[in-house]
N, C-alpha and C positions, 0 to 999 in steps of 0.2 A: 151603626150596623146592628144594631138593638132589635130585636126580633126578627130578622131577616138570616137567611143560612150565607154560607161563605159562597157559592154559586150565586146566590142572589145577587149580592153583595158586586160581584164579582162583571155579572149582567151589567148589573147599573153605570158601576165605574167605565165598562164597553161601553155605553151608548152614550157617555159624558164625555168621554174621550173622541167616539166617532163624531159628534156633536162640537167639538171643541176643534177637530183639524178640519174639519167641514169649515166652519167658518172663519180661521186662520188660510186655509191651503184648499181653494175649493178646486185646484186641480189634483190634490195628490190622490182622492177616490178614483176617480174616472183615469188615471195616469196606472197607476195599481193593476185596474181590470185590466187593461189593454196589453198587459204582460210585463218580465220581469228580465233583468239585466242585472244582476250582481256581481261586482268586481270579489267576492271572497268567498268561499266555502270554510266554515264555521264547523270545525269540530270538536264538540267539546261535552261538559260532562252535563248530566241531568238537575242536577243540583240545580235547586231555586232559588238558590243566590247568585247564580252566575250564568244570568241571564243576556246574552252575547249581542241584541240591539241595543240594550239599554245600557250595560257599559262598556260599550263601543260610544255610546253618542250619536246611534245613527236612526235609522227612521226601514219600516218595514220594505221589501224590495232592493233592501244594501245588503243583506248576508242570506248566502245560502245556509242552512245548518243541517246538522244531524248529533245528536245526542246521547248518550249511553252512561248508565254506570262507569264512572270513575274514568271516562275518555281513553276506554282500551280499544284499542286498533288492530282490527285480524286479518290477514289476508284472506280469510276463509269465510268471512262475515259479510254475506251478499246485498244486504241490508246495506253496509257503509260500502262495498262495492257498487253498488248501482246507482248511490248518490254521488260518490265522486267519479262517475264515468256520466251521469247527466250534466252534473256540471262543468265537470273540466270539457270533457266532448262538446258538450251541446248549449252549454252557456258560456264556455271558452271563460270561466274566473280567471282572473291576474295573477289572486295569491288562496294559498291554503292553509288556514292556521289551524295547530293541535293546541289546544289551549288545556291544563290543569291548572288545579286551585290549591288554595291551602284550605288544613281543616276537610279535607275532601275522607267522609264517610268510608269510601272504594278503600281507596287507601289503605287505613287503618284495618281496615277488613281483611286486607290482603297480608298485612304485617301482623295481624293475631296470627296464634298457631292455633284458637280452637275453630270448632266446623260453625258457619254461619247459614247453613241449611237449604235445603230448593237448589234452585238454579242459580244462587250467588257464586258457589263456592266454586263451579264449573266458569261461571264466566270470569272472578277472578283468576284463575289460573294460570293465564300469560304472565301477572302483575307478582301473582307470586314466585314465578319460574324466575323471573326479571330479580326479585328479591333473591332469592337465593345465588342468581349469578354475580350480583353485586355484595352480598353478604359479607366480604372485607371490610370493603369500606362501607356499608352503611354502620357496620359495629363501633365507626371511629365516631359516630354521634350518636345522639340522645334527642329523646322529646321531639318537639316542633320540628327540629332543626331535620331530625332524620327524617321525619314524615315529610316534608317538604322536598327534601334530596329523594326518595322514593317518589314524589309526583312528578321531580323534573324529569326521572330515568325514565317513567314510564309516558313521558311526550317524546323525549329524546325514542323511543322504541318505537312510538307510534308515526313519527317523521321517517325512520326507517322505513316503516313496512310502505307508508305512501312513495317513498321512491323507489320504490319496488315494483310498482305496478303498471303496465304496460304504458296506459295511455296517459299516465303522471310525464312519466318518463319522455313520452313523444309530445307533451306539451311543454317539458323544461327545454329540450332540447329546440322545439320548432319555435316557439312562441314567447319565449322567458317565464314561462312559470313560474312563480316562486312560490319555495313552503315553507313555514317558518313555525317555532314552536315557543309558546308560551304560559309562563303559570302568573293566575290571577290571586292576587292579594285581596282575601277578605277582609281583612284589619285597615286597610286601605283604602281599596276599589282599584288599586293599579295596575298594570300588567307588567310584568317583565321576560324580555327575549328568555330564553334558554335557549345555552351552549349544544346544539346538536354533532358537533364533532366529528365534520366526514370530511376525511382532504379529498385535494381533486382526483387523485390517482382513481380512489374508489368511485367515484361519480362516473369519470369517463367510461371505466372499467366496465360498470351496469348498464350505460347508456348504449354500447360498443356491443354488449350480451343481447340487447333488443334492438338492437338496428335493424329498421326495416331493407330489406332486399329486392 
């Protein structure tokens, strides 16, 4: 990579790689153009270690995504509104993951008390609300451990807000949608579920509030 910028770099390793499935898979180009079918809408955080084809193990046209600082999910955030109304609507995905990580930047950003400037500190805000509503018990840990519990609450929050929204709701109920929430292990590459914690009572309860008529 000696003389060369990281974009360069970056070019090259593209046209080795497009070079490299070309003549392993000479139909996955021509399969690609002709359009896309993804069984998952991939929400998760920006972070360049946790790159959602790669450790997944799957191959471009398997996951829909959308990305953000620290995988906070707004109801009000027409950006991630309009991607999971493309895809649940109109590419009908099977399932929707919230994926957090460890070591996640947001995070910790969110659990300083001092000001991190610009438009972070506004878009933390949900993660820190969430912190302060949790504030008991995250005080019963320390270190890693609480940062970790802080990324799960804030998937566990963002699985919320997705079944909250109309047409989540009309594809769990018509078609089995499933959402499910999970934090990825840097130290590892693993993933693991997180406990989202909703009985059935409340499920029906929302599904019953948007029943179409």
């Amino acid at each position: 990579m000696a003389g060369e910028s990281a974009f360069q770099h970056a070019l090259k390793c593209n046209h080795q790689w497009a070079e490299t499935t070309q003549a392993t898979d000479p139909d996955f180009f021509p399969t690609c153009a002709q359009g896309q079918a993804p069984s998952i809408l991939w929400l998760g955080c920006s972070d360049s270690r946790a790159p959602e084809t790669t450790l997944l193990g799957l191959k471009p046209g398997d996951v829909f995504t959308h990305r953000n600082i620290a995988n906070i999910l707004s109801p009000t955030d027409l950006s991630l509104l309009s991607v999971v109304e493309f895809s649940v609507f109109h590419l009908k995905v099977k399932h929707i993951v919230v994926c957090g990580h460890t070591s996640c930047g947001g995070v910790a950003g969110a659990m300083a008390n001092g000001k991190l400037g610009g438009p972070l500190d506004i878009w933390l805000q949900p993660m820190r609300a969430l912190r302060e509503k949790h504030a008991a018990e995250l005080a019963k840990l320390d270190g890693a451990e609480k940062m970790n519990q802080m990324a799960k609450l804030n998937v566990a929050a963002g699985v919320d807000v997705l079944k909250r929204i109309p047409t989540v709701i009309d594809a769990i109920r018509d078609r089995g949608l499933e959402v499910h929430g999970v934090l990825y292990d840097l130290a590892s590459g693993k993933l693991g579920e997180v406990d989202c914690g909703e009985d059935e009572a409340a499920a029906k309860g929302r599904e019953a509030a948007f029943e179409r008529k």
